[in-house]
C-alpha positions as CSV (number, residue, x, y, z in Angstrom):
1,X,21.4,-140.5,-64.6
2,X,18.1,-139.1,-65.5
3,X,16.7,-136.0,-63.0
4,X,13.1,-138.2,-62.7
5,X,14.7,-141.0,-60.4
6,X,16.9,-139.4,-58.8
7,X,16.3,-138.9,-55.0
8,X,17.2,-135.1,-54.2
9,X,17.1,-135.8,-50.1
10,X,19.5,-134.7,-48.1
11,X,21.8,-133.8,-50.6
12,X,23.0,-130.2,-51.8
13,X,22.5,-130.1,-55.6
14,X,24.2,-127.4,-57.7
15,X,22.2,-126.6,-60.9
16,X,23.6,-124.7,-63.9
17,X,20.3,-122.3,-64.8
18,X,19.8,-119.8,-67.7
19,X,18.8,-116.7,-66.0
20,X,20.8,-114.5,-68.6
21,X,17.1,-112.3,-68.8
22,X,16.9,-109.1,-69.9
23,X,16.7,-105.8,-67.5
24,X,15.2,-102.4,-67.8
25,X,17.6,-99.3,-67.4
26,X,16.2,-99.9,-63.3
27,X,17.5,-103.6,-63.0
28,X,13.8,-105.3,-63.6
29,X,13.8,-108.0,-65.2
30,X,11.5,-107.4,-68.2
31,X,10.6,-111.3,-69.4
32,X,11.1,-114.0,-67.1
33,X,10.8,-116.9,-69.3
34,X,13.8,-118.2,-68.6
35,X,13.5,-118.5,-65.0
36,X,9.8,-120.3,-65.5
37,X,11.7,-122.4,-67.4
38,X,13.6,-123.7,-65.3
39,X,11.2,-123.8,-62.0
40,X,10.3,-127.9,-62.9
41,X,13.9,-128.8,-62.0
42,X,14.9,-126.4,-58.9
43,X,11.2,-127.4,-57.5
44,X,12.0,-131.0,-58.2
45,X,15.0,-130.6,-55.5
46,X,13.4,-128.8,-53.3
47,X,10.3,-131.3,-52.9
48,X,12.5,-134.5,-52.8
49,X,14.2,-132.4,-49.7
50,X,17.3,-131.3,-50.9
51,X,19.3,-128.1,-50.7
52,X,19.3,-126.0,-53.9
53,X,22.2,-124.0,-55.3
54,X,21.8,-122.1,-58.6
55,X,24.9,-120.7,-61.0
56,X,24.7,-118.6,-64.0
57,X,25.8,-116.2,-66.0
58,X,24.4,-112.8,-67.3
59,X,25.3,-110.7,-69.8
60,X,29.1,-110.3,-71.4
61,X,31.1,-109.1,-68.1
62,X,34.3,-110.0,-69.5
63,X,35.7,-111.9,-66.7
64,X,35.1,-108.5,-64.6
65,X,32.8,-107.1,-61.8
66,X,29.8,-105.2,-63.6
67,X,27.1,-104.3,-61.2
68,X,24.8,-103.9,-64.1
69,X,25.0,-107.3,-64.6
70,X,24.6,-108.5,-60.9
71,X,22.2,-111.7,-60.2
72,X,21.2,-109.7,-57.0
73,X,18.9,-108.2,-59.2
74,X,16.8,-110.8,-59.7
75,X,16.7,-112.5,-56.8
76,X,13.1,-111.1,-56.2
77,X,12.0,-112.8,-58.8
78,X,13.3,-115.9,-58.2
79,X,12.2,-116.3,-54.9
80,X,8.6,-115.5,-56.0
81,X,8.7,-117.7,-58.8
82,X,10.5,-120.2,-56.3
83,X,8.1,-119.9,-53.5
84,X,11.1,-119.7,-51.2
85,X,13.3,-116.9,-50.3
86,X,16.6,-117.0,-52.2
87,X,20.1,-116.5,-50.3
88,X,22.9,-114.7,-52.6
89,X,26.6,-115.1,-52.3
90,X,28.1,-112.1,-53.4
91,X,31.2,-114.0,-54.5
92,X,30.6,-117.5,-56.7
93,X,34.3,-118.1,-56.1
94,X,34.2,-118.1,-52.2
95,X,30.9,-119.5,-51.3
96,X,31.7,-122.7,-49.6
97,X,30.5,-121.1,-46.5
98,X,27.3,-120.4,-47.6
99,X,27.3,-123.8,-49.2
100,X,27.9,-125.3,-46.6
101,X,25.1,-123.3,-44.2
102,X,22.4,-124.2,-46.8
103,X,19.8,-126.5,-45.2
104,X,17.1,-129.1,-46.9
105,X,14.2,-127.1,-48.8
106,X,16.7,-123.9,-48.8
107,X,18.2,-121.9,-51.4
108,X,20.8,-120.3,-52.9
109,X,22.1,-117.9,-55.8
110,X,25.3,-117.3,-56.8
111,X,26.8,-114.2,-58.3
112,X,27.1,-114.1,-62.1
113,X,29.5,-116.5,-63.1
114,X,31.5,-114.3,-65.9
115,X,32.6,-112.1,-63.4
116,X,35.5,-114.9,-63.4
117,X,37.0,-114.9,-66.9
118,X,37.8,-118.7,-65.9
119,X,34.3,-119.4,-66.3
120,X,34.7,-118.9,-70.2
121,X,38.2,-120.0,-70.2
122,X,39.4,-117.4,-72.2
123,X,42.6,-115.3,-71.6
124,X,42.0,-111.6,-70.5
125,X,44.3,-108.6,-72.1
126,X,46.1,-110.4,-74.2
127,X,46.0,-110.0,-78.3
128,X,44.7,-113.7,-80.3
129,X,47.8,-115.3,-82.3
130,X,50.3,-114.3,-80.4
131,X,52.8,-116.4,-78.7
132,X,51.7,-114.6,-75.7
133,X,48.4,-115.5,-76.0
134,X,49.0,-119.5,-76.6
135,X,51.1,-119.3,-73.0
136,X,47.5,-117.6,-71.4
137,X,45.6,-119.7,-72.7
138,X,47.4,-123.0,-71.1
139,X,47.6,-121.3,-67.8
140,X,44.0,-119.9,-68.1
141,X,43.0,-123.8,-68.7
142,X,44.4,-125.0,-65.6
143,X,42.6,-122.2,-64.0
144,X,39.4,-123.6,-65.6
145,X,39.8,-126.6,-63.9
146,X,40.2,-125.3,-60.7
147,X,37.3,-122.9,-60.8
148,X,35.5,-125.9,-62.0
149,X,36.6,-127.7,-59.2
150,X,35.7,-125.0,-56.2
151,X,32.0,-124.8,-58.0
152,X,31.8,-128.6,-57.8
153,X,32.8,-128.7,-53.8
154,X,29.9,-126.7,-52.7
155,X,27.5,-129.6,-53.9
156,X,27.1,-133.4,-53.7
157,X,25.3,-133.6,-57.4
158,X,25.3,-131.7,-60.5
159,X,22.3,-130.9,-62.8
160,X,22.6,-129.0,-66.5
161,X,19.6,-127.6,-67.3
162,X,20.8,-124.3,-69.1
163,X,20.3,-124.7,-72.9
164,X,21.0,-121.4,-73.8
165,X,25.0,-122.0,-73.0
166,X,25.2,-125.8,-73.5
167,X,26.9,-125.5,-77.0
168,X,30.0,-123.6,-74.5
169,X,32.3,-125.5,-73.2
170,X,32.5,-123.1,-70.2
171,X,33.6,-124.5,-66.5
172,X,29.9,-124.6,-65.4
173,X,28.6,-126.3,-68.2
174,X,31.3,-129.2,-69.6
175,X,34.0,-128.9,-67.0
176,X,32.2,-129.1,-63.6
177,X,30.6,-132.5,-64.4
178,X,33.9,-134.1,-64.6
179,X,33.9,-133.9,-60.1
180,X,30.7,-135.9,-60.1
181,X,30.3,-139.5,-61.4
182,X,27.7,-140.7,-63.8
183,X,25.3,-141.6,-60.8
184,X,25.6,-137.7,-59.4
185,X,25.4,-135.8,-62.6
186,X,22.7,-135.0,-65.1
187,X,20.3,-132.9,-67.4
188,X,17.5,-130.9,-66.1
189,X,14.0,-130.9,-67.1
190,X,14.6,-128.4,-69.2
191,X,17.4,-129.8,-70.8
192,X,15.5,-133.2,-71.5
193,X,12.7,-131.0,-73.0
194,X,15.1,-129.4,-75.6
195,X,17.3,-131.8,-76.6
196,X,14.0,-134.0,-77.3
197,X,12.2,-131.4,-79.4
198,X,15.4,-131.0,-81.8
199,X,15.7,-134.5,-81.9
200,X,11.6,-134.5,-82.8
201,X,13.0,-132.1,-85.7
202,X,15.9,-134.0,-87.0
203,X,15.5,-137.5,-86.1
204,X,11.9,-137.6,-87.2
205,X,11.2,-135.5,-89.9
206,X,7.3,-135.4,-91.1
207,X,7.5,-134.1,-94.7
208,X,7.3,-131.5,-95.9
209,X,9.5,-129.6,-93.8
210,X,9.9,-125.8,-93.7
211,X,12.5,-124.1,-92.2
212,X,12.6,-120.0,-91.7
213,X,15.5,-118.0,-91.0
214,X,15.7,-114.3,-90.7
215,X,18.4,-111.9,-88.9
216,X,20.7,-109.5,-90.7
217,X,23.3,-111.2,-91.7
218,X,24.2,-114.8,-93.9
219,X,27.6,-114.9,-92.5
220,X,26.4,-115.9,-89.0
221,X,23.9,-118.3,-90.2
222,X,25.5,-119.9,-93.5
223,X,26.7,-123.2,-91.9
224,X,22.8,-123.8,-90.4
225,X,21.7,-122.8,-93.8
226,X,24.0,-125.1,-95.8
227,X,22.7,-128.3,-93.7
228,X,19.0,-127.6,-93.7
229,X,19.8,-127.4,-97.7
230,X,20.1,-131.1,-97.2
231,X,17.3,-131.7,-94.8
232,X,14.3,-129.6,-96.0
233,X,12.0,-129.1,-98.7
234,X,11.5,-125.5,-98.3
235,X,14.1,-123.2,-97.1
236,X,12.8,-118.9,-96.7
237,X,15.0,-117.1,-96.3
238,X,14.4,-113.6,-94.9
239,X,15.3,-110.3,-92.8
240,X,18.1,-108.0,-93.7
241,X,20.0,-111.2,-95.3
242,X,17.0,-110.5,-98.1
243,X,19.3,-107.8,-99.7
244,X,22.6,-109.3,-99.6
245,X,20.9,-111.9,-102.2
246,X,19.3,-109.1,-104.0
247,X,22.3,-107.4,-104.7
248,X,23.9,-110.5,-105.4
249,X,21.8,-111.1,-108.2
250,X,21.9,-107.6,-109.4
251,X,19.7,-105.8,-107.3
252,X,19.9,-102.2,-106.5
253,X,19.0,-102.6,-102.7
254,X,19.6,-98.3,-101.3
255,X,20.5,-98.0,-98.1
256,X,19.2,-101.9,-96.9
257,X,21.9,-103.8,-94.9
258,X,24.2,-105.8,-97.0
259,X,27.5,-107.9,-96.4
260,X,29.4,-107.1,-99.9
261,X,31.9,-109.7,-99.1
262,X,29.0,-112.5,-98.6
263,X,27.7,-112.1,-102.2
264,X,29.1,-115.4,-103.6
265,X,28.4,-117.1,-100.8
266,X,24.5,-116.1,-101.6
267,X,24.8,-116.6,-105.2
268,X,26.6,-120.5,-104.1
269,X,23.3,-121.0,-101.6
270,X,21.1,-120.2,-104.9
271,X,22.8,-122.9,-106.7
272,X,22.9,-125.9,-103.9
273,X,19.0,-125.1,-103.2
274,X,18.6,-125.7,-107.1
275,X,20.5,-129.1,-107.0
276,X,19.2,-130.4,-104.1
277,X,15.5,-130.3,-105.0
278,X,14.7,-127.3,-102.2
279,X,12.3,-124.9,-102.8
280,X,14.4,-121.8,-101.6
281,X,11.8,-118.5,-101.1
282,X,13.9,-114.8,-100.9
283,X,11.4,-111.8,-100.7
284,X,10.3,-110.4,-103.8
285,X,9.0,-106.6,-102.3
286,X,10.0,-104.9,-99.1
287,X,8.6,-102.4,-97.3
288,X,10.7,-99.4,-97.2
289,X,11.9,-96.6,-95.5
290,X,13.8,-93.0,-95.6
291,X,14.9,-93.0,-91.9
292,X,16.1,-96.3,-89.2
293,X,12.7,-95.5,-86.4
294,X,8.9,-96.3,-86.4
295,X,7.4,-93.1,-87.9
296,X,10.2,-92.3,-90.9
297,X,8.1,-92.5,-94.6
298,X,7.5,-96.0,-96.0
299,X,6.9,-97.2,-99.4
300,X,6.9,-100.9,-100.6
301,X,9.0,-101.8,-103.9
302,X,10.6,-104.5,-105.3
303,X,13.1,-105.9,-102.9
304,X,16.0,-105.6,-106.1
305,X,14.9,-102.2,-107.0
306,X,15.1,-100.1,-104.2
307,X,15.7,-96.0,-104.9
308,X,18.5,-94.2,-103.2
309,X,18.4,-93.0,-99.7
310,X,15.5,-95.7,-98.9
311,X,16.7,-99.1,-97.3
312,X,14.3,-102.5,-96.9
313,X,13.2,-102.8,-93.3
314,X,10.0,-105.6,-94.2
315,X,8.8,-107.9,-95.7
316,X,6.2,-106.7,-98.3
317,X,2.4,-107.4,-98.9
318,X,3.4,-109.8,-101.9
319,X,6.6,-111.6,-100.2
320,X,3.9,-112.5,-97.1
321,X,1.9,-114.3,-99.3
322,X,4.9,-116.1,-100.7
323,X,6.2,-117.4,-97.4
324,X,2.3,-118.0,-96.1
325,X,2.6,-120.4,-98.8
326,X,5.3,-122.2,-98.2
327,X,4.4,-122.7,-94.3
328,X,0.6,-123.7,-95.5
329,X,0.7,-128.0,-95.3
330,X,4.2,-128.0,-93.6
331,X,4.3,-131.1,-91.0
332,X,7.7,-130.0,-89.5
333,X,8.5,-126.0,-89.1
334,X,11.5,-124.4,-87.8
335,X,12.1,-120.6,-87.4
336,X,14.6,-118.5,-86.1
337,X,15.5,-114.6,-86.9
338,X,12.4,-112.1,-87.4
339,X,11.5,-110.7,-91.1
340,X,11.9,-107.1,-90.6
341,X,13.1,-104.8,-87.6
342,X,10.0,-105.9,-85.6
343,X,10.9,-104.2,-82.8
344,X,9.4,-101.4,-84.5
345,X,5.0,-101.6,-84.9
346,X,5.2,-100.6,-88.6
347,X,7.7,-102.9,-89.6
348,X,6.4,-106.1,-87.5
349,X,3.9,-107.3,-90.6
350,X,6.4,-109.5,-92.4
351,X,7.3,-111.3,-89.1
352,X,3.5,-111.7,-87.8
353,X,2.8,-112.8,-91.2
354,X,5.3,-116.0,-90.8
355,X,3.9,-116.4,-86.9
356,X,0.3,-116.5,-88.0
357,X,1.0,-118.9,-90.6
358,X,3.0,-121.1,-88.4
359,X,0.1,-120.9,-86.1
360,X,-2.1,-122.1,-88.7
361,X,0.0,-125.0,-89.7
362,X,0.4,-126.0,-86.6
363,X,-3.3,-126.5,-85.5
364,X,-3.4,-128.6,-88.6
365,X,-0.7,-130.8,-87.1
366,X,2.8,-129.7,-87.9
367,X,5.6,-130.0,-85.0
368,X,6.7,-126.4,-84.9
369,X,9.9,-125.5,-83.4
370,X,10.8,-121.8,-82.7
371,X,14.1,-120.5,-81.5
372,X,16.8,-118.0,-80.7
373,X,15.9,-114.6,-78.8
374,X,14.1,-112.5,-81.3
375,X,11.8,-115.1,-82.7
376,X,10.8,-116.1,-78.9
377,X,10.1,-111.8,-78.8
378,X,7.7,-112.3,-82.3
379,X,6.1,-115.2,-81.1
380,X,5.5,-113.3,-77.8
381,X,4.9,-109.7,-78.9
382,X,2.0,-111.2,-81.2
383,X,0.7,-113.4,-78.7
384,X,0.8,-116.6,-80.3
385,X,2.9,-118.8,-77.7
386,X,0.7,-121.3,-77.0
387,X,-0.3,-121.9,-80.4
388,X,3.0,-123.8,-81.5
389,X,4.7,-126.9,-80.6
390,X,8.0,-125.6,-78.7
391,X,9.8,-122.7,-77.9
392,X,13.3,-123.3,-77.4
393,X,15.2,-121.2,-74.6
394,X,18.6,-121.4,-76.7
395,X,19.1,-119.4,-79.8
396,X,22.6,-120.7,-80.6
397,X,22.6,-123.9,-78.9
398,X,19.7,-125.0,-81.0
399,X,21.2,-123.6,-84.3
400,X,24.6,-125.9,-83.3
401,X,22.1,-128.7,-82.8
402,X,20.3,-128.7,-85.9
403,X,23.7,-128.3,-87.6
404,X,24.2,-131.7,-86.3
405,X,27.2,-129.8,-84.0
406,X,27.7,-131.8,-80.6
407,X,26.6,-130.0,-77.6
408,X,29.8,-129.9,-75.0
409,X,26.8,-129.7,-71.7
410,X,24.6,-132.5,-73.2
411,X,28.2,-134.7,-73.8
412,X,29.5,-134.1,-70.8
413,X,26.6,-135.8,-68.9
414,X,26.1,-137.9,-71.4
415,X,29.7,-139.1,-71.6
């Protein structure tokens, strides 16, 4: 069913949002993106006439009560962003009364879903590989399917519009849907908006196509990294993953981050860029320092040929130009993972450098495609938003995507 033609009125829709947003020490909510994101949908059921229930999840609870990570903190902001004042139900296990009270044009927020460890289906206490831990996880399954199942009876339709969790196959996102039938379940506005934009990437790739991935470590990115070697034309590679190449080549990297046991795996990424014809770009310099915090002593030197006591924490002057290059006359541009530790001032140059470029491709007509948490935070912190193609809400969902991985949310509506 698709969201646009479907009649809200009457009806008592339960929507799976993303409003996993981060919080000051106070409980503020410190960027609401997330909950702007998903205002097209929730306002969608409120104007056709319907009643509007919201579920998701925040934070890593573990399947146990964490006031930090209460929804009732943001409530506030929901209802402002909502125009209508947001109910809460303290317990998303045991609302079917405020379910059921909910009139057209009202809504309501439930508690954060994780506070149940059958949201995430996984079993609690008990060690992984152990015959104990096969018998949990068969009981925990059934337990799933009837949290699933109390979710789905507060509702007569379901929407999925939370990217950010739809490569999970939690009970809100791919076990809920199977209590509605085809005609009563579907993706949000949100979710149509993403799942287009990575097909935009994928299915229609304008040459030549550069792809940017930063972080600290190859280890979580190596499978997205092994299939864009087969999809792009250029492939920079950058942030602290910069040094477990250099020092797989030989390097002397200091103090810079490094996974040891990764270096064949960055010396066998090396190879399969040269043999498939991709132009693969590793920083040459790095901007350096004596101390992890904004103000420690700096120095730039060459990325491979860093002195003792000093670790890379940027991008240098010369290794900007480099990936400036290989963004200048892109048509399709994908990022993820900052160059440096941008969260500090002085080492944020490397990482504008790649926004600003991006920027500048784009106004010449590439698709540009940005993603995961800390790239959304570069894009932001340097004010460049509105000066790319798409921002995507879902670090890892969009990384499964593009590895061509299914998405258990989009197939379970889609099913």
């Amino acid at each position: 069913m698709k969201i646009a033609d479907f009649n809200f009125a009457g009806k008592k829709a339960i929507v799976r949002v993303d409003f996993n947003v981060p919080l000051d020490e106070n409980g503020n909510v410190t960027d609401d993106t997330r909950i702007r994101g998903a205002l097209p949908t929730l306002k969608k059921v409120l104007a056709d006439g319907g009643a509007l229930i919201m579920m998701s999840h925040m934070g890593k609870p573990k399947g146990k009560v964490n006031e930090k990570l209460s929804l009732s903190q943001i409530v506030p902001n929901v209802s402002a962003a909502l125009g209508v004042e947001v109910k809460f139900a303290k317990d998303c296990g045991n609302a079917s009364e405020e379910a059921a009270a909910l009139k057209p044009g009202e809504a309501l927020l439930l508690e954060n879903l994780r506070f149940y460890p059958e949201e995430e289906g996984k079993p609690v206490g008990v060690e992984k590989g152990t015959p104990e831990f096969d018998a949990a996880k068969k009981e925990m399954k059934g337990r799933q399917q009837e949290f699933a199942k109390k979710l789905a009876s507060y509702a007569d339709c379901y929407v999925m519009d939370a990217f950010g969790t739809a490569h999970r196959k939690h009970a809100s996102t791919a076990v809920i849907d199977e209590y509605f039938d085809k005609d009563h379940k579907m993706l949000g506005f949100l979710m149509e908006k993403e799942v287009k934009a990575v097909d935009a990437v994928l299915g229609n790739i304008k040459r030549p196509f550069t792809a940017i991935m930063g972080g600290s470590k190859v280890s979580t990115k190596i499978g997205i990294i092994e299939n864009l070697l087969t999809k792009v034309d250029n492939l920079i590679l950058c942030g602290g993953m910069t040094y477990t190449f250099a020092k797989a080549q030989g390097g002397h990297i200091g103090l810079s981050i490094c996974e040891d046991d990764k270096l064949d795996v960055a010396l066998d990424v090396i190879k399969k860029a040269k043999e498939n014809g991709v132009n693969l770009v590793l920083g040459t310099d790095s901007v350096c320092g004596d101390a992890f915090k904004n103000d420690c002593n700096t120095q730039v030197c060459p990325s491979g040929a860093i002195p003792e006591g000093w670790e890379g924490m940027d991008a240098g002057p010369e290794t900007r130009k480099l990936f400036a290059n290989a963004i200048k006359g892109a048509k399709t541009i994908l990022w993820n993972g900052p160059a440096g530790v941008f969260e500090f001032d002085n080492f944020a140059g490397g990482s504008k450098a790649i926004a600003e470029a991006i920027a500048e491709a784009t106004k010449e007509g590439a698709f540009s495609l940005i993603g995961g948490g800390d790239s959304v935070a570069c894009i932001n912190k340097f004010g460049l938003a509105d000066q790319v193609s798409y921002i995507s809400t879902g670090g890892g969902a969009l990384l499964e995507a593009i590895e061509g991985k299914v998405l258990p949310g989009v197939a379970a509506i889609e099913a």
